[in-house]
C-alpha positions in Angstrom: -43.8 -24.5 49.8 -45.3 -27.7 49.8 -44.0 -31.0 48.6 -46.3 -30.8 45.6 -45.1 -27.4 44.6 -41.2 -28.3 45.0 -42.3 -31.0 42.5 -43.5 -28.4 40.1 -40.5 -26.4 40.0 -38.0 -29.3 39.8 -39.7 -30.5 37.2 -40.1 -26.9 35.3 -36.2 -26.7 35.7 -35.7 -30.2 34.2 -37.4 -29.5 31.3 -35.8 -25.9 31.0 -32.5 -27.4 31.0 -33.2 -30.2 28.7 -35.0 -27.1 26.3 -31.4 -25.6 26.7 -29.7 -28.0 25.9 -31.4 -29.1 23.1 -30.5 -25.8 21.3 -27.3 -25.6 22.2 -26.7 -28.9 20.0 -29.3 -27.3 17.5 -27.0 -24.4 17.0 -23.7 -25.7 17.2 -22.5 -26.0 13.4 -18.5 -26.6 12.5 -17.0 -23.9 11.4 -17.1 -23.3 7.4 -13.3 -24.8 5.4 -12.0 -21.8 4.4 -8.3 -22.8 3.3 -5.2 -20.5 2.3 -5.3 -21.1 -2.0 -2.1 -21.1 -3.3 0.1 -22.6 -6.1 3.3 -24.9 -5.7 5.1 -25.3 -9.3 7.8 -27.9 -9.9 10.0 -26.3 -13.5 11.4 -28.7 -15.6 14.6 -28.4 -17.5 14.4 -28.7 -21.5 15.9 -31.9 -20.9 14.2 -32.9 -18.3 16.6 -34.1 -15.5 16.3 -31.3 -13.7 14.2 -29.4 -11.6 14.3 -25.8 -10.4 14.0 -25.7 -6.5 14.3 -22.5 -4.0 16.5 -23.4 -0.9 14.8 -21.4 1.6 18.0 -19.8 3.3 17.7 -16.0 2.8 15.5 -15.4 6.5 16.6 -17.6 9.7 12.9 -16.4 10.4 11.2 -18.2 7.2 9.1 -20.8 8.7 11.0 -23.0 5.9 14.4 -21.9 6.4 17.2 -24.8 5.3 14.4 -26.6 3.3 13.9 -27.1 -0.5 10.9 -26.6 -2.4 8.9 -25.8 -5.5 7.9 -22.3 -6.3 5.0 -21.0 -5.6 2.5 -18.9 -2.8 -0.7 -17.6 -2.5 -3.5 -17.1 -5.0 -4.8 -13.4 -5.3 -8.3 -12.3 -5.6 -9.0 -11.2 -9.1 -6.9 -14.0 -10.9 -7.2 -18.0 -11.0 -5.0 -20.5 -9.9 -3.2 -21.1 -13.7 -2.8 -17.5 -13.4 -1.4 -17.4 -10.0 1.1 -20.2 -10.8 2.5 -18.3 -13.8 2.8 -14.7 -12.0 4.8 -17.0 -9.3 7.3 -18.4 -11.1 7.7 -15.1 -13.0 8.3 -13.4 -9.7 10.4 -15.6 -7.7 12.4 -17.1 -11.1 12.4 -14.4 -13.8 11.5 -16.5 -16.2 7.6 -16.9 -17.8 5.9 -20.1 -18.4 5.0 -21.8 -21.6 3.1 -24.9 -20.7 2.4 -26.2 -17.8 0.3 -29.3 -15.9 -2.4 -29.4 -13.1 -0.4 -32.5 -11.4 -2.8 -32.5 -8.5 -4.0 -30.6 -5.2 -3.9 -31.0 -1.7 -5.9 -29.7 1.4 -3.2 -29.2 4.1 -5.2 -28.3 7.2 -3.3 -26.8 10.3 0.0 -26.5 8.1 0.3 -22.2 8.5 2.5 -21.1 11.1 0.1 -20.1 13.1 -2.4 -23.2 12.3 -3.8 -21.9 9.1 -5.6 -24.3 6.7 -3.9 -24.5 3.1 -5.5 -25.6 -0.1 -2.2 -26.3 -2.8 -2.7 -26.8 -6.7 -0.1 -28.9 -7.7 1.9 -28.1 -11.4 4.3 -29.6 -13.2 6.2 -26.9 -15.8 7.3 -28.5 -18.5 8.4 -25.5 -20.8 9.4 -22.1 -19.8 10.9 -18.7 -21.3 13.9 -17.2 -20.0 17.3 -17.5 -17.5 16.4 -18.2 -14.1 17.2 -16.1 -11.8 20.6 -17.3 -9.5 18.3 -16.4 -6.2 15.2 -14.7 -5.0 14.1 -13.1 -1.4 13.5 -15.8 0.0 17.1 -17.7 -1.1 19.3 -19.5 -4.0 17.5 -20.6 -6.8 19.0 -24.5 -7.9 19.2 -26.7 -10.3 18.3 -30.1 -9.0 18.2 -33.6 -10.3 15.1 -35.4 -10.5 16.5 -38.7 -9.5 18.1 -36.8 -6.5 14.6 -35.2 -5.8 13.3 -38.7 -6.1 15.9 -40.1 -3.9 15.4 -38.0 -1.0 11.5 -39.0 -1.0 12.1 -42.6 -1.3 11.8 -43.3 2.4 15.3 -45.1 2.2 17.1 -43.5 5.6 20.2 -44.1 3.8 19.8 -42.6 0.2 17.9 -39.6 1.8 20.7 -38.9 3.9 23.4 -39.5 1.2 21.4 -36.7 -1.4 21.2 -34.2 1.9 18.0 -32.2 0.3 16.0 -31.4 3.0 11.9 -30.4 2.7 9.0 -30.3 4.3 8.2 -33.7 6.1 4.8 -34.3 3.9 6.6 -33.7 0.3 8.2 -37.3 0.5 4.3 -38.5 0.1 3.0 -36.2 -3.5 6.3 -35.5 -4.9 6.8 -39.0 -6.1 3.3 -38.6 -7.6 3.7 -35.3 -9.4 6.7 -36.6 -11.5 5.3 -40.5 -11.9 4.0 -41.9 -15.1 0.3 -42.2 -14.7 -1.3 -38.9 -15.8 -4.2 -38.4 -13.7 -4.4 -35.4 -11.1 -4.3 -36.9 -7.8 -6.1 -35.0 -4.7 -5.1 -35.4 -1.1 -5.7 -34.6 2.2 -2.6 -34.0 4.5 -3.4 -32.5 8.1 -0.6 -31.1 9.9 0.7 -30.7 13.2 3.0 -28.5 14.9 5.0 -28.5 11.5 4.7 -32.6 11.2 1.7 -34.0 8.6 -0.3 -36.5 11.0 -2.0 -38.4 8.2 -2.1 -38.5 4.2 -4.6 -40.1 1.6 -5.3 -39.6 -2.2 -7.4 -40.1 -5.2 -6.7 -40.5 -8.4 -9.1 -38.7 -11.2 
């Protein structure tokens, strides 16, 4: 082949591979947000010092075993999220909300077990039906106080250690916000990884 017609290919291939490039960028799209939607309800006393909490300690295999939280858990298809928050605290409490608040939501991305994306809506009970049940599947129901709830999200090393409640590392940033004064929703973004949120941020609306 002759210098001319080396020169013909090599530019041929160039402009293949710059072609084939080109729509590799074209196509390459990120991936659709397609979060876990679930509900995380925080149940008021009648006096409203307390709050009813589930200490995760039925299943040393509970990716939240030892912690405290809310009640709550995934949204089904055929209802909406008020709906899914009532049906949870009806399951995992026994007892059956009467009013209730939309105290914000979160987008926790990377915070499954296994790296799942979670979308939370955020409530506040503030009036309920019923006894609550002493535990649930997934551990003992409790009685806790607000200010001791507070306390342990205050960021103080030594009042966190003195109320010994321990939860997931991110709740120290919302749960001040879902019991504060102003009453706006707020709506966050937490990532997470391996079990640790990397980042937090809010707006109020």
């Amino acid at each position: 082949m002759s210098i001319g017609g080396i020169g013909r290919v090599y530019a041929y291939l160039q402009l293949a591979l710059g072609y084939t490039q080109q729509v590799i960028r074209v196509n390459i799209k990120p991936m659709p947000y397609t979060p876990i939607i679930g509900t995380l309800g925080y149940v008021l006393s009648t006096d409203r010092q307390q709050v009813l909490m589930i200490h995760r300690n039925a299943r040393p295999d509970d990716q939240a075993f030892g912690k405290y939280n809310g009640l709550g858990g995934k949204m089904e298809r055929d209802e909406d999220v008020a709906a899914c928050m009532t049906r949870e605290i009806r399951e995992e409490a026994g007892i059956e909300v009467k009013s209730m608040q939309l105290r914000g939501t979160i987008s926790w991305p990377g915070f499954g077990k296994n790296g799942e994306d979670w979308l939370g809506f955020i409530f506040l009970i503030t009036a309920f039906e019923g006894e609550a049940h002493a535990s649930n599947h997934e551990g003992t129901l409790e009685w806790v106080s607000v200010r001791r709830l507070l306390d342990a999200c205050s960021g103080d090393a030594d009042a966190m250690a003195q109320v010994a409640l321990p939860m997931w590392a991110g709740d120290v940033y919302f749960v001040p916000l879902v019991f504060g004064a102003d009453t706006r929703a707020f709506h966050g973004v937490m990532p997470y990884e391996a079990g640790m949120p990397v980042s937090w941020h809010y707006t109020w609306v």
